[in-house]
Rosetta silent file (secondary structure, phi, psi, omega in degrees, C-alpha in Angstrom):
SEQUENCE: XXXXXXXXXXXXXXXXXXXXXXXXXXXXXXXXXXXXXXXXXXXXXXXXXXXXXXXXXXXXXXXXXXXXXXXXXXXXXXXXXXXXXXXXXXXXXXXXXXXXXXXXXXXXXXXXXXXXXXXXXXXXXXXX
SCORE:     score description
SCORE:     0.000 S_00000001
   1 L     0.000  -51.921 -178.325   90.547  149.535   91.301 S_00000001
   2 H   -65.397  -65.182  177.622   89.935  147.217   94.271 S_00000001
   3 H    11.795  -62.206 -148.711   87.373  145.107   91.737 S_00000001
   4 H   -74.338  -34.028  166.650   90.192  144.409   89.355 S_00000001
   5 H   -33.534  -90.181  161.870   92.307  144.039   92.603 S_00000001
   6 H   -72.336  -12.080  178.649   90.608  141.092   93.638 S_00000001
   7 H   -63.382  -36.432  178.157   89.775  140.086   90.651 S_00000001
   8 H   -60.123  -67.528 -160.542   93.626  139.317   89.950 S_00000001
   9 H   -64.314  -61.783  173.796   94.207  137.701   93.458 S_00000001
  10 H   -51.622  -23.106  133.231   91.526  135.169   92.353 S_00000001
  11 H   -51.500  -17.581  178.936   92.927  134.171   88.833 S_00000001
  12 H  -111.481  -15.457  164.005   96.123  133.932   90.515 S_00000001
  13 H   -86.976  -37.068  165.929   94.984  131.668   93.531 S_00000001
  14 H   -62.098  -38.713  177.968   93.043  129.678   91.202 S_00000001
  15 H   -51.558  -66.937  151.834   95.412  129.697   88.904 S_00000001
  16 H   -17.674  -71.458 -163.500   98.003  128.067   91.425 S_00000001
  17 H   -66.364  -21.843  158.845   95.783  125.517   92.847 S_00000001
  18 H   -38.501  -74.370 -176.558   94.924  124.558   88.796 S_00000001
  19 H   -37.083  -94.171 -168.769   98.625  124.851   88.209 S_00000001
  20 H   -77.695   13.741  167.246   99.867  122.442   91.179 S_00000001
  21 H   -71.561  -80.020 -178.678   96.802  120.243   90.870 S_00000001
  22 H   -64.252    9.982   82.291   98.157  119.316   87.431 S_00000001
  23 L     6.288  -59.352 -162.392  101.474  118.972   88.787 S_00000001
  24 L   -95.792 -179.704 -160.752  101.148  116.767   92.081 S_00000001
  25 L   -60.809 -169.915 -157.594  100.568  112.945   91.319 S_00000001
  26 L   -90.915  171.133  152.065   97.797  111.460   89.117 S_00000001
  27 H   -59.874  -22.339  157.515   94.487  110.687   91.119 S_00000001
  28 H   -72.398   -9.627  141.023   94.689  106.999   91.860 S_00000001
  29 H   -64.737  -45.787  164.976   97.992  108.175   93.289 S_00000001
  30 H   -69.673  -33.790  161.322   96.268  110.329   95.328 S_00000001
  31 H   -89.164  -23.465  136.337   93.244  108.343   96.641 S_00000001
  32 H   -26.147  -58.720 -152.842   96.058  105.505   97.135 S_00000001
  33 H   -98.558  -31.160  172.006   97.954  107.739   99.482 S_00000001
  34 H   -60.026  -25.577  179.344   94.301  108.980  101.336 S_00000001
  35 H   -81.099  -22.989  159.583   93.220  105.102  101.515 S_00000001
  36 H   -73.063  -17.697  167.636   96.708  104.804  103.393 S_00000001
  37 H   -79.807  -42.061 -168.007   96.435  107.569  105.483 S_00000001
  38 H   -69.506  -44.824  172.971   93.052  106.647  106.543 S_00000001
  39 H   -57.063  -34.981  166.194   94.532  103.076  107.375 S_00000001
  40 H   -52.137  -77.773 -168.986   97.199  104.619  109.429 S_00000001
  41 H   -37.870  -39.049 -151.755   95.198  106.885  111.422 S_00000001
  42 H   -93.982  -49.984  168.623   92.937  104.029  112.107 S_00000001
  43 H   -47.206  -15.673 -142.527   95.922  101.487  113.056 S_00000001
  44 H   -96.575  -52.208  159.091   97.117  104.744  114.674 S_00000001
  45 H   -37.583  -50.131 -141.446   94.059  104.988  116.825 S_00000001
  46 H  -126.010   -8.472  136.287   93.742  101.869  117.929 S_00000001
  47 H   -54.636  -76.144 -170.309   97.623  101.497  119.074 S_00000001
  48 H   -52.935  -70.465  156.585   97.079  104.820  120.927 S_00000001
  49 H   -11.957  -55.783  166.085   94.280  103.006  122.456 S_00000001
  50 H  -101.688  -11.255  136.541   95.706   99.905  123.894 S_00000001
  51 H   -29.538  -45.517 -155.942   98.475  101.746  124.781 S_00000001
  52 H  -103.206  -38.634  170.820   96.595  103.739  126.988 S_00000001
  53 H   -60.934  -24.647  168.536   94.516  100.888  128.226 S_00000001
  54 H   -49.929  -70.136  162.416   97.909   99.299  129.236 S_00000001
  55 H   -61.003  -15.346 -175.524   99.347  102.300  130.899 S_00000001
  56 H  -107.686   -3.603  165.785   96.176  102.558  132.891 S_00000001
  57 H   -83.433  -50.829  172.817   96.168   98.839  133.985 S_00000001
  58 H   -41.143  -63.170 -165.927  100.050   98.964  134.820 S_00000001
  59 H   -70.900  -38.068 -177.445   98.751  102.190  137.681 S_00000001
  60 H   -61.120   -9.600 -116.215   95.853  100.049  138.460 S_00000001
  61 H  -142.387  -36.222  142.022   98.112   97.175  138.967 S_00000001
  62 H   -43.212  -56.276 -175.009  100.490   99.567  141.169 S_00000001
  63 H   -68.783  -29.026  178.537   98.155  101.413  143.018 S_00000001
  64 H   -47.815  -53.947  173.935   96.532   97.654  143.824 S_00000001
  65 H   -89.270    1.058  164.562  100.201   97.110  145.506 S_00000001
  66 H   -67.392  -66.079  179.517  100.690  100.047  146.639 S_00000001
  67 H   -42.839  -72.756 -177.375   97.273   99.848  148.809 S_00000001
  68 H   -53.798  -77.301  168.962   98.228   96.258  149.882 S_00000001
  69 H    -7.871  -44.449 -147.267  101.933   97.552  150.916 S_00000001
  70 H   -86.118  -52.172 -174.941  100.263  100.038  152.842 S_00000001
  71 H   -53.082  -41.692 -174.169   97.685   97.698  154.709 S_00000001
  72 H   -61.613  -34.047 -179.859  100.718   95.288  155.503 S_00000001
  73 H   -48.599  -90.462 -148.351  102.521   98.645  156.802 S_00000001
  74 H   -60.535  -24.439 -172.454   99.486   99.312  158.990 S_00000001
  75 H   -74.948  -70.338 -169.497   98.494   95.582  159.959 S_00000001
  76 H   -62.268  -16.078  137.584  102.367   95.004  161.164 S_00000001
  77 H   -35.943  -71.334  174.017  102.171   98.305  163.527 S_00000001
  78 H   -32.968  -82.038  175.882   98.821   97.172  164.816 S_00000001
  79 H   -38.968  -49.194  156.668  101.179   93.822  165.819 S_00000001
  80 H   -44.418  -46.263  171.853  103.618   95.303  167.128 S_00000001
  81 H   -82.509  -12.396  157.346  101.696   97.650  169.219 S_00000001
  82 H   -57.444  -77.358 -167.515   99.312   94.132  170.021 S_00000001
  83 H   -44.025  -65.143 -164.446  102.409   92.921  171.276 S_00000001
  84 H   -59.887  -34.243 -169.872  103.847   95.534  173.040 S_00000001
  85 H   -80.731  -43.433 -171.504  100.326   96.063  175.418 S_00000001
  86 H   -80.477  -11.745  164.509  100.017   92.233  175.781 S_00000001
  87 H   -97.360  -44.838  151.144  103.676   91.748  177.335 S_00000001
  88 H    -9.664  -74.708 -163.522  103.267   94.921  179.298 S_00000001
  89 L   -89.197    7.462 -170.899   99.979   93.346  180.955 S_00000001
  90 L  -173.465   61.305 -172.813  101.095   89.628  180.572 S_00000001
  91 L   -74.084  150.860 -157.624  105.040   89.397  180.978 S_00000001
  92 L   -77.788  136.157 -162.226  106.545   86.123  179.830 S_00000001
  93 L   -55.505  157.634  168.236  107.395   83.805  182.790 S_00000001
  94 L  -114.587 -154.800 -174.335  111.445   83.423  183.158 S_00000001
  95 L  -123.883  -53.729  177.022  112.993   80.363  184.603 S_00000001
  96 L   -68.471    1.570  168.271  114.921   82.346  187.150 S_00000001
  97 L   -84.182  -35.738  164.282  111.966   83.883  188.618 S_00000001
  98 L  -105.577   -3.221 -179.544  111.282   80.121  190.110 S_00000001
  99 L  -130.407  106.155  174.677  114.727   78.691  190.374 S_00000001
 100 L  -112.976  118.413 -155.199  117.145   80.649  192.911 S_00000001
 101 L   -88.201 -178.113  156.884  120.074   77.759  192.753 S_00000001
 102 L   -73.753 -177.020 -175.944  122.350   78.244  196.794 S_00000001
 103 H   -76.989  -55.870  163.109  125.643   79.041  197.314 S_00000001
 104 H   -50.216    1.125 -170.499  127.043   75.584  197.006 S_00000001
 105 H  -107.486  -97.782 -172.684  125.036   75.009  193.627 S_00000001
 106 H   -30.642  -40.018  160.149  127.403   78.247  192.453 S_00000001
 107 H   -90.716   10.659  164.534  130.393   76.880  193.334 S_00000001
 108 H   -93.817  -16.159 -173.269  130.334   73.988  192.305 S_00000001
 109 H   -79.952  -42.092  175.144  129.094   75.333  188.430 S_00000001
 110 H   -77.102  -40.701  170.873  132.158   77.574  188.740 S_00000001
 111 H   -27.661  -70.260 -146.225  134.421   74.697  190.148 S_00000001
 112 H   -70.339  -47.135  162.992  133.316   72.646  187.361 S_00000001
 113 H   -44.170  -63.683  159.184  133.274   75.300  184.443 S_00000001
 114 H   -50.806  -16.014  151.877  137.333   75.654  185.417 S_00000001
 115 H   -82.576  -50.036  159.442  138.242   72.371  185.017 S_00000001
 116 H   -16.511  -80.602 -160.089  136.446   72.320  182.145 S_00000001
 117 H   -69.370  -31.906  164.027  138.021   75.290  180.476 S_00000001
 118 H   -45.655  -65.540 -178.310  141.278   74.050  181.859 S_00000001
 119 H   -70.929   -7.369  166.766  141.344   70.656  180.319 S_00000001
 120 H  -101.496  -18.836  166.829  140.732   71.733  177.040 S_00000001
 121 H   -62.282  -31.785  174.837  143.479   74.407  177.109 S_00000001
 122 L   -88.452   17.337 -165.419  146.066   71.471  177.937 S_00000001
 123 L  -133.351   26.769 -162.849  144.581   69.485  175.713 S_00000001
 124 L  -167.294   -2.233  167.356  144.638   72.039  172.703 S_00000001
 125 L  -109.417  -30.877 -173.138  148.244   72.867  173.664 S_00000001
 126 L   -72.242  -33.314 -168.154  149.719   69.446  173.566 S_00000001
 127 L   -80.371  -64.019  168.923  147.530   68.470  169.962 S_00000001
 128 L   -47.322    0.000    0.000  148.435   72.245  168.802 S_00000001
């Protein structure tokens, strides 16, 4: 019984693949559509390829400015903290540190600043 069994299920899968063999396109249809598949696959290939060589320049090309970002990050700290220890230990000269003007120097700079500021208020009320 199993013999006959299998014997069936093999006349009937062969039988099928006969069956939709003579059925699906002729062969020169078929080696047509494999010589186009193979050309896809291979254009297919070779897309996926500089694709990927692309995407992997673009992060090199990123990480490159990333890195450089980073160094400017760390180089303008350094300066800044360069800075900060060299005015600490070497504060920048003023003017007023060598020029203490008298009293009479001060009033006459205010004197003079108040006429100033005077004569252009009457002289901005009368044009105005």
């Amino acid at each position: 019984m199993m013999g006959a069994g299998a014997l069936v299920n093999a006349l009937a899968f062969s039988g099928t693949n006969y069956m939709f063999h003579k059925l699906s396109a002729s062969d020169e249809e078929r080696k047509r559509h494999d010589l186009a598949i193979e050309k896809f696959q291979k254009d297919h290939n070779a897309w996926i390829k500089l694709r990927q060589n692309n995407i992997d320049a673009e992060q090199k090309r990123k990480r490159a400015a990333r890195t450089a970002e980073d160094h400017m990050q760390e180089l303008d700290a350094s300066m800044r903290e360069y800075a900060r220890a060299w005015e600490t230990a070497n504060p920048e000269p003023k003017f007023y540190q060598y020029y203490h003007p008298n009293e009479d120097q001060k009033k006459k700079d205010y004197l003079s600043a108040f006429v100033a500021v005077t004569a252009i208020g009457v002289v901005a009320y009368y044009v105005l």
